[in-house]
C-alpha positions as CSV (number, residue, x, y, z in Angstrom):
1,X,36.0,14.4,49.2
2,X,35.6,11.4,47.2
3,X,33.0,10.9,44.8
4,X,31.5,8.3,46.5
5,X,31.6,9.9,50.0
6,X,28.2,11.6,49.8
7,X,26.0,8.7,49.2
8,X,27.9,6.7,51.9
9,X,27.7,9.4,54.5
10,X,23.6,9.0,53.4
11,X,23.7,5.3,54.2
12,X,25.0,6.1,57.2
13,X,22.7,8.9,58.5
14,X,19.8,6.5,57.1
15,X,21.1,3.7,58.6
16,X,21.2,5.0,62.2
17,X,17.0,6.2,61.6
18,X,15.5,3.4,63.5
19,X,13.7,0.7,61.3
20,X,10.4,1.3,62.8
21,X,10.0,4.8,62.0
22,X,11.5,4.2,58.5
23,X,8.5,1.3,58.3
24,X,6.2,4.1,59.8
25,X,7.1,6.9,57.4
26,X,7.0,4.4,54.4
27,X,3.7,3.3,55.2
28,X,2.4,7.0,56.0
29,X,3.4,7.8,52.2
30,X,2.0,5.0,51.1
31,X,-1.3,6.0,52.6
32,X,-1.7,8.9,51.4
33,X,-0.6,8.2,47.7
34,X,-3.7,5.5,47.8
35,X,-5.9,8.2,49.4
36,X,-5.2,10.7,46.7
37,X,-6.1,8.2,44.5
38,X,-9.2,6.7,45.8
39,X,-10.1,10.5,46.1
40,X,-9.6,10.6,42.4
41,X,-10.7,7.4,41.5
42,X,-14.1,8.3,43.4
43,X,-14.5,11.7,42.3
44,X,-13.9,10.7,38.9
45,X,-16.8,8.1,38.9
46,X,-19.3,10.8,40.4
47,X,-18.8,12.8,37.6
48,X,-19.5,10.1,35.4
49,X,-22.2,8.1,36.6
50,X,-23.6,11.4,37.8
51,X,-23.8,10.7,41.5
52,X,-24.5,14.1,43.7
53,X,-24.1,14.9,47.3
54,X,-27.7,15.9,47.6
55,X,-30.6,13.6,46.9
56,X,-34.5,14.1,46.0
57,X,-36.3,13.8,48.3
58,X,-39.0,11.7,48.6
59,X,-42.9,11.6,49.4
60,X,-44.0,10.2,53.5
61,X,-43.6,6.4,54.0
62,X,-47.4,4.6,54.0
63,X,-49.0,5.8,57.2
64,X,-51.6,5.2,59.8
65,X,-54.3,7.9,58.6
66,X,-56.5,7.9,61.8
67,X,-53.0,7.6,63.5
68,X,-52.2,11.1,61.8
69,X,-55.3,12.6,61.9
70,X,-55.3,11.7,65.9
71,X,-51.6,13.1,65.9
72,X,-52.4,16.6,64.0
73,X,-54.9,17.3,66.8
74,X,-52.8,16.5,69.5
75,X,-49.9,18.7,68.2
76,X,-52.4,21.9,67.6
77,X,-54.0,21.7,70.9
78,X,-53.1,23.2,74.4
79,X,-53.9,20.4,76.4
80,X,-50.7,19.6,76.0
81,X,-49.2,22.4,78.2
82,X,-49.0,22.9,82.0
83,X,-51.1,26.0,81.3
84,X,-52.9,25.0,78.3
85,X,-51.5,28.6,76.8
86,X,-49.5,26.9,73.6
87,X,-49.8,23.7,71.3
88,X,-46.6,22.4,69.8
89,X,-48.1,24.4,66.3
90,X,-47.2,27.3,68.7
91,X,-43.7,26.9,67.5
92,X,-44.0,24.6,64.6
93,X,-46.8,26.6,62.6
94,X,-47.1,24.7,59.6
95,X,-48.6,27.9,58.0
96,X,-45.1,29.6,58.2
97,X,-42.1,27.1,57.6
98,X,-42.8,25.0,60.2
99,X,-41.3,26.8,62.6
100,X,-41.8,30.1,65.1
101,X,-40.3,34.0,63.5
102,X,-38.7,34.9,66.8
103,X,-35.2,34.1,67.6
104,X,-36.0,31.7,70.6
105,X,-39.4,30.6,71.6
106,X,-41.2,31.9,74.9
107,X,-41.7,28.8,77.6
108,X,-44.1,28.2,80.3
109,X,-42.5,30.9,82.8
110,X,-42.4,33.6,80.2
111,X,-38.2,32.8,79.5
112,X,-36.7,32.4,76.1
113,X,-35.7,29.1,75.7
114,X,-32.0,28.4,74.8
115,X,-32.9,27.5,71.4
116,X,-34.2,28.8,67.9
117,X,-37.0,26.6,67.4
118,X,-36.1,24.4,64.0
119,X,-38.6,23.6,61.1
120,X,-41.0,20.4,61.9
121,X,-40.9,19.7,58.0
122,X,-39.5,16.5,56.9
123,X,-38.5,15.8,60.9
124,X,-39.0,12.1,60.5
125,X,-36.6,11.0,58.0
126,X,-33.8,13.3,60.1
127,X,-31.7,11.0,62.5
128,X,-30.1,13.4,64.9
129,X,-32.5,15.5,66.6
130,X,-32.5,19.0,68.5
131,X,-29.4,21.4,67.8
132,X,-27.4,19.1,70.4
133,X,-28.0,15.9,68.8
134,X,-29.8,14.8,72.1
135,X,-32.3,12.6,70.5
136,X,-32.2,9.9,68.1
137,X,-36.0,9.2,67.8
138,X,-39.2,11.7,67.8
139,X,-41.2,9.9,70.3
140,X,-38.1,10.2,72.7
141,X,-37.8,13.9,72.0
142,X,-41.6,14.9,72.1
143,X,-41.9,13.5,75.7
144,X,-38.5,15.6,76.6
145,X,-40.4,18.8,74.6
146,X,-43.6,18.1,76.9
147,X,-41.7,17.2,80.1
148,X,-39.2,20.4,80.3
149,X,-40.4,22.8,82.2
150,X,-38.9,25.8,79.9
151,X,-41.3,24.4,77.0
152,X,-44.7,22.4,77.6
153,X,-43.7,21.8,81.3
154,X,-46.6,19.5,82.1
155,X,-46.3,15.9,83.3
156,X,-48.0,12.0,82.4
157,X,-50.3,11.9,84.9
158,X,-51.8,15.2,84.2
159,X,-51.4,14.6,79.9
160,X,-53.0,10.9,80.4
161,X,-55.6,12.4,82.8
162,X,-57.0,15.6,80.4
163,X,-57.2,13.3,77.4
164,X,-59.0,10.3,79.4
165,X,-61.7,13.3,80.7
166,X,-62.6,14.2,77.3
167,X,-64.8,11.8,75.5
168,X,-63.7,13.0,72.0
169,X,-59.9,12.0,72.7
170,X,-60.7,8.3,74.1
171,X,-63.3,7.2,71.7
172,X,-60.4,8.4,68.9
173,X,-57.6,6.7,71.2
174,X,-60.0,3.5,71.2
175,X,-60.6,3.2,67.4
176,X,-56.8,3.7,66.6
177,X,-55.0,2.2,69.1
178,X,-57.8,0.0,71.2
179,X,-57.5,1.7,74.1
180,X,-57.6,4.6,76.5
181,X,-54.8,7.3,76.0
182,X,-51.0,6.4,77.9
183,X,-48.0,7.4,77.1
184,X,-47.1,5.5,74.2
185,X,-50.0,5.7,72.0
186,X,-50.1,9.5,72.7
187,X,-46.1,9.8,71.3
188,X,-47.1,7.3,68.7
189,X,-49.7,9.8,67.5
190,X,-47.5,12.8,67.5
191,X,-44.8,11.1,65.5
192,X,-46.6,9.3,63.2
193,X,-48.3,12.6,62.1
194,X,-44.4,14.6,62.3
195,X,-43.4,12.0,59.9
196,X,-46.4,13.0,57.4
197,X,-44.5,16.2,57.3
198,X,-42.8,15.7,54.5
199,X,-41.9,18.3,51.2
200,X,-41.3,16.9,48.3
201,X,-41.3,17.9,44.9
202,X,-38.9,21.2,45.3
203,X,-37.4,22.7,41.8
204,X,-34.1,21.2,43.1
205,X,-35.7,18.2,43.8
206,X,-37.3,17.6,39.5
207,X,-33.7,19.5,38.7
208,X,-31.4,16.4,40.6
209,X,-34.6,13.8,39.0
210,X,-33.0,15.0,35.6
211,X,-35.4,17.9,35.1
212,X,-32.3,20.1,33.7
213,X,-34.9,23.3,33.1
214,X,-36.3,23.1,36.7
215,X,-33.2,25.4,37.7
216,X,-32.3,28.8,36.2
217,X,-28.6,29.7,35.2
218,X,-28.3,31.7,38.3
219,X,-29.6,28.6,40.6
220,X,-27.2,26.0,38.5
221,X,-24.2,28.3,39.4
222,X,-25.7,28.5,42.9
223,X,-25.8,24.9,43.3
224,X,-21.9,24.4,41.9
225,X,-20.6,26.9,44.9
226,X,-22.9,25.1,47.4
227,X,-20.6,21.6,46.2
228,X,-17.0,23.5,45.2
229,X,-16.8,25.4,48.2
230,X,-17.7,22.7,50.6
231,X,-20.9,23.3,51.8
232,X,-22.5,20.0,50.6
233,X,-19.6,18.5,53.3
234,X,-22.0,19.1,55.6
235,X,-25.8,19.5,54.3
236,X,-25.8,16.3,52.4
237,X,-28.2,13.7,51.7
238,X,-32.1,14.1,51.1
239,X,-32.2,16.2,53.9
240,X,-29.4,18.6,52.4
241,X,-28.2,18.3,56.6
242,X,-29.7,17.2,60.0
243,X,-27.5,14.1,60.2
244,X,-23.7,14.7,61.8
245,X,-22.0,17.4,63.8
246,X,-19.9,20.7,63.1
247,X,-18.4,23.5,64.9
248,X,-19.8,26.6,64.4
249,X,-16.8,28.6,64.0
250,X,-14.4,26.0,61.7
251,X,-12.0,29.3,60.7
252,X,-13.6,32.2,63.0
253,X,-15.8,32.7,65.7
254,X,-18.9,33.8,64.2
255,X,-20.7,37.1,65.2
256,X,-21.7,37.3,69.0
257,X,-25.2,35.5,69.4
258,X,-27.9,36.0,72.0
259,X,-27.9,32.6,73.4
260,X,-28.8,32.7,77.3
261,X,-27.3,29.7,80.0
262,X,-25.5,27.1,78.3
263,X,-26.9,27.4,74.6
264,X,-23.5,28.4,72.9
265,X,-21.7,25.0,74.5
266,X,-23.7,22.7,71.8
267,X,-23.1,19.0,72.7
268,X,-20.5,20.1,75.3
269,X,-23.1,20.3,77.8
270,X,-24.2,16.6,76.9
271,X,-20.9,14.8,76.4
272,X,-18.8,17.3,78.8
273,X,-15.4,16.7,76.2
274,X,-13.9,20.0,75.8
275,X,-13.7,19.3,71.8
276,X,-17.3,19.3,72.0
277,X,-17.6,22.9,73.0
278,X,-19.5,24.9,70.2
279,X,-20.3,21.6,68.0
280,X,-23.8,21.7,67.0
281,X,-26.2,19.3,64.9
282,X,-25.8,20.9,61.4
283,X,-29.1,21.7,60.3
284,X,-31.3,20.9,57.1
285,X,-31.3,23.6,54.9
286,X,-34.6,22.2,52.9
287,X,-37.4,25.2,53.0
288,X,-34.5,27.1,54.3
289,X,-36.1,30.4,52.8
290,X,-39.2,30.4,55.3
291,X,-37.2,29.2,58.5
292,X,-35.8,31.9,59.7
293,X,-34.3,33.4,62.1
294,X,-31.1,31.4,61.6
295,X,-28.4,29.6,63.8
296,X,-29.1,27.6,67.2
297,X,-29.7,30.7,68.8
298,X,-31.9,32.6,66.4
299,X,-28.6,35.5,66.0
300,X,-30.2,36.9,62.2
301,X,-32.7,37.1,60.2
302,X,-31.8,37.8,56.5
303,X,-30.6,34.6,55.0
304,X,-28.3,36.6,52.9
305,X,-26.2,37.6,55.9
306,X,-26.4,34.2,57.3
307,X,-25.0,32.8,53.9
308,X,-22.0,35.1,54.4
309,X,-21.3,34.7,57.8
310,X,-21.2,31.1,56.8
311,X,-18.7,31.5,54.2
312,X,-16.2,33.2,56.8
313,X,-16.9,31.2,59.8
314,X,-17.4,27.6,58.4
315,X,-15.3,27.7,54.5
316,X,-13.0,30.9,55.9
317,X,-14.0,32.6,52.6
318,X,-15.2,35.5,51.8
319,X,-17.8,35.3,49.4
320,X,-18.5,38.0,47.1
321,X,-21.8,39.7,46.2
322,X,-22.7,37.9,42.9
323,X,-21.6,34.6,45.0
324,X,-24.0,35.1,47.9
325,X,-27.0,35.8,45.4
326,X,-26.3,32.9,43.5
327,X,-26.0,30.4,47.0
328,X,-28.9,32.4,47.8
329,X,-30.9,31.6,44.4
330,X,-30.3,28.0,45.1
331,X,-31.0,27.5,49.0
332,X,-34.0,29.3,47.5
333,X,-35.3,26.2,45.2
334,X,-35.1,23.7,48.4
335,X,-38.5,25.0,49.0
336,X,-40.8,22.0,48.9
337,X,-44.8,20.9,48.8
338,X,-46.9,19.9,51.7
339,X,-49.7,18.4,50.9
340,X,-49.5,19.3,47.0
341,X,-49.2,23.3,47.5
342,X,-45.9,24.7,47.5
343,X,-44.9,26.5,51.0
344,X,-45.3,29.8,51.4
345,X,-43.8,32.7,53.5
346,X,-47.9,34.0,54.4
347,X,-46.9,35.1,57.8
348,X,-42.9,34.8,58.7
349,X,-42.5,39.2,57.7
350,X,-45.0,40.1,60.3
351,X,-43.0,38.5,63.0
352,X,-39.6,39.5,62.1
């Protein structure tokens, strides 16, 4: 063979690949060269400007007081349900995470709901709302909460009609809205006092304000696995989560839950798209500490193990000891104020 046989045989073979899928390949390289280096560009400027996945978050928007006052009292009272038996503080006790210890509340008839019911703290600034992602706005998913008949399971008519009979409710309906109760003052009030339910001021929160002694050692190190491993991916923002979609089960399928009906599904049973199938609204982990049990169905109740399962389900790693205490240290400083007093766990052992 001739020296110059090999690279003619080349021209050959290359001339016979058809030009658009030499275009197509060229361009495909050329992609992913500039996406390397945007990635590199960008993560290059975070770590000089100092930019975080995670933000502080920040204190309620001005509100309506009489609006939240008139709100508070609707969401603790039973006149809400067909049986006047629970109050939306039945599974949302502010006094305990602002949420309910069991794994899936109890509805009307006495059946567990398909659901773990999930913190009502800093609800308002979340966009994607109810494991599924089914609501966009609160006022749209209280009325769904108070119309389903496996949670408040009452009706307008008989709502509008309680609140009009007592004299208390329409001269506070009058002097905040200039009326007699209806439907949308009455989800005005409930959401306009949700979005008071805000938690500022966490040790995480004064640590990312450039507090750099609000953290322990142990915390710090927690904080740089919750970003190296991934985890911030997903729990981002203000919210550290609550605003897109994942799979539970990324790189296994995660322990067996105790989900009844359709609760493992996720947003298949909204969208019906097979890729939807086990795709849940990832949740906020702020306060994460009191919210327990964890998961859409409730499935455990030691965040330790739910950090762990994590790590082989959604990152397929598995973490070590030292790593889960250290994640655990700093899921631990998301624990915010509500009203100037930092929450406390008073009364989530007792139900566990």
């Amino acid at each position: 063979m001739k020296s110059g046989d090999a690279p003619v045989e080349a021209r050959q073979k290359h001339s016979r690949t058809p030009h658009w899928l030499r275009r197509y390949l060229a361009l495909c390289t050329a992609g992913l060269v500039l996406s390397l280096a945007i990635s590199a560009i960008a993560a290059t400027n975070a770590a000089v400007d100092g930019r975080e996945p995670l933000a502080p978050l920040r204190p309620p928007p001005q509100l309506d007081e009489r609006a939240v006052a008139l709100g508070k009292r609707l969401f603790s009272d039973n006149i809400l349900s067909a049986d006047q038996n629970q109050s939306c503080m039945t599974c949302h006790d502010l006094a305990s995470g602002g949420t309910q210890h069991t794994a899936r509340p109890t509805g009307q008839h006495g059946q567990a709901y398909r659901f773990n019911a999930p913190t009502v703290f800093n609800v308002g600034s979340i966009y994607r709302l109810g494991w599924r992602g089914d609501f966009t706005s609160l006022e749209s998913q209280n009325e769904k909460i108070l119309l389903d008949e496996d949670l408040m399971g009452v009706t307008w008519p008989v709502i509008v009609d309680r609140l009009s009979q007592n004299q208390s409710y329409t001269e506070a309906f009058e002097e905040v809205y200039g009326h007699q109760p209806d439907k949308r003052a009455i989800l005005d009030a409930l959401s306009t006092f949700q979005r008071s339910l805000v938690t500022p001021n966490s040790a995480f929160d004064r640590f990312i304000s450039g507090d750099s002694g609000a953290l322990s050692g142990l915390e710090v190190e927690g904080y740089r696995l919750f970003k190296d491993y991934g985890c911030a991916s997903c729990h981002q923002g203000a919210n550290v989560g609550g605003n897109m979609f994942q799979r539970f089960g990324i790189f296994t399928s995660p322990p067996q839950g105790s989900s009844s009906g359709d609760g493992d599904l996720g947003r298949f049973t909204l969208t019906h798209n097979p890729a939807d199938k086990g795709v849940f609204r990832v949740p906020s982990l702020r306060n994460v500490e009191l919210t327990g049990p964890y998961f859409h169905d409730g499935r455990v109740t030691d965040l330790s193990e739910a950090i762990a399962i994590m790590g082989v389900s959604q990152l397929g790693r598995k973490l070590t000891s030292d790593e889960i205490k250290a994640l655990l240290a700093f899921l631990k400083t998301l624990t915010g104020e509500y009203n100037g007093s930092k929450l406390q766990a008073l009364s989530s052992a007792k139900h566990y």
